[in-house]
C-alpha positions as CSV (number, residue, x, y, z in Angstrom):
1,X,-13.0,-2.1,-61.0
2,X,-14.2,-5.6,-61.9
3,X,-11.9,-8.5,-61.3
4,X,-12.7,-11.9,-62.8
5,X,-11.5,-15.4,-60.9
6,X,-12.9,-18.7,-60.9
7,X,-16.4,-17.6,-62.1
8,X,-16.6,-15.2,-60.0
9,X,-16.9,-11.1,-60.7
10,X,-15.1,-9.0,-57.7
11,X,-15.7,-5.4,-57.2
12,X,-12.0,-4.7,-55.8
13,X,-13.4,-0.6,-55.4
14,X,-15.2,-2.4,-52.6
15,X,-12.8,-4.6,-50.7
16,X,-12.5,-3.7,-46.9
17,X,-9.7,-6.3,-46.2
18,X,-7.7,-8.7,-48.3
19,X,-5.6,-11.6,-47.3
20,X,-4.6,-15.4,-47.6
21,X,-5.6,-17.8,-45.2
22,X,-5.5,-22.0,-45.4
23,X,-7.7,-24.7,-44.6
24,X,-6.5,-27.2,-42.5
25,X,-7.8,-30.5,-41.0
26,X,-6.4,-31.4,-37.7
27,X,-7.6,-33.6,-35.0
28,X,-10.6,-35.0,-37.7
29,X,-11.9,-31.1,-37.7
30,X,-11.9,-28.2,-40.2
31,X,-11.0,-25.1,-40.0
32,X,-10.0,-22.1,-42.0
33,X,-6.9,-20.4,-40.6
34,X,-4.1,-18.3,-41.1
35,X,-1.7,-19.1,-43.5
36,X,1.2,-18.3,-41.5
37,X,-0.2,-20.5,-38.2
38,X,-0.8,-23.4,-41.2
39,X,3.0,-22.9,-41.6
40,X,3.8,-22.7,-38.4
41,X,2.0,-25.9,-37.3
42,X,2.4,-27.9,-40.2
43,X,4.1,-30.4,-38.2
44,X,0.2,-30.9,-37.1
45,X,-2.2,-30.0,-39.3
46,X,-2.8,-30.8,-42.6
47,X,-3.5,-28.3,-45.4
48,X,-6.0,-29.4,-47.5
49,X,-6.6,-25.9,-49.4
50,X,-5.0,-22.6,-49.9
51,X,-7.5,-19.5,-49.9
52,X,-7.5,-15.7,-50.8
53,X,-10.2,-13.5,-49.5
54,X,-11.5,-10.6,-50.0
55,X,-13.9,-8.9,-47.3
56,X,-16.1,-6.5,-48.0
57,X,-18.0,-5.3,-45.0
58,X,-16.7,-2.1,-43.5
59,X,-13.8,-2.6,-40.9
60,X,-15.0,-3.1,-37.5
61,X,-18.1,-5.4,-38.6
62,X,-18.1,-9.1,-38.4
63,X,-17.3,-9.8,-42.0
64,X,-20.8,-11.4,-43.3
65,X,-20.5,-11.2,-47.1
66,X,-16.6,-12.5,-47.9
67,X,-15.8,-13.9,-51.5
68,X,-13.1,-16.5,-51.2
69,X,-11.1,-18.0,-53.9
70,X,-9.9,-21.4,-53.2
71,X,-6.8,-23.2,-54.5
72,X,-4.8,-25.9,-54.4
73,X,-1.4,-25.1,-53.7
74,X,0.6,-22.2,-51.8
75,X,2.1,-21.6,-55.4
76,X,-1.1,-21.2,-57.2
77,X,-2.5,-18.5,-54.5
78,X,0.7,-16.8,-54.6
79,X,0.1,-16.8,-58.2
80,X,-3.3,-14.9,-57.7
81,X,-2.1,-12.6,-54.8
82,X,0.0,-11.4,-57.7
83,X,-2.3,-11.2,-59.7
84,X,-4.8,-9.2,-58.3
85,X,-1.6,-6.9,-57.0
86,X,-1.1,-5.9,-60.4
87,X,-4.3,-5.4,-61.0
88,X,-4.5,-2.9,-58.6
89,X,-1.3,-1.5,-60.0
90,X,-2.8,-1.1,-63.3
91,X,-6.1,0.3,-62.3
92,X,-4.6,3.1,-60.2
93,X,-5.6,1.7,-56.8
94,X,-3.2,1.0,-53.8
């Protein structure tokens, strides 16, 4: 099962792990993170992007060949986690 975001075509049949994380700038560095740590040290870190990914090498492996779907607020990648949750739903996967 194919889904569609941002230009992007996602086999979800093959997804090993899903998850949000953010990307946060502390400190003059980058680094993608979490997104409960980015709420837990918002106090130093900024957020500068919200981001849902999907892994799919097989569990145990260093994930290589992620597909990541960037946004720009907690509300918007909520928005997709939804999303793609009822796509699931839909499709008869769990």
């Amino acid at each position: 099962m194919i889904y569609k975001a941002q230009g992007k075509e996602i086999d979800l049949g093959r997804i090993t792990r899903l998850y949000p994380a953010a990307t946060v700038v502390a400190g003059g560095e980058t680094a993608q993170v979490s997104l409960e740590w980015a709420e837990m040290k918002k106090d130093v870190v900024s957020v500068s992007a919200f981001v849902l990914i999907f892994d799919v090498d097989p569990l145990g492996e260093v994930p290589n060949n992620r597909i990541e779907l960037v946004y720009q607020t907690k509300e918007e990648l909520i928005e997709a986690m939804q999303e793609v949750a009822e796509y699931f739903e839909r499709n008869g996967e769990k």
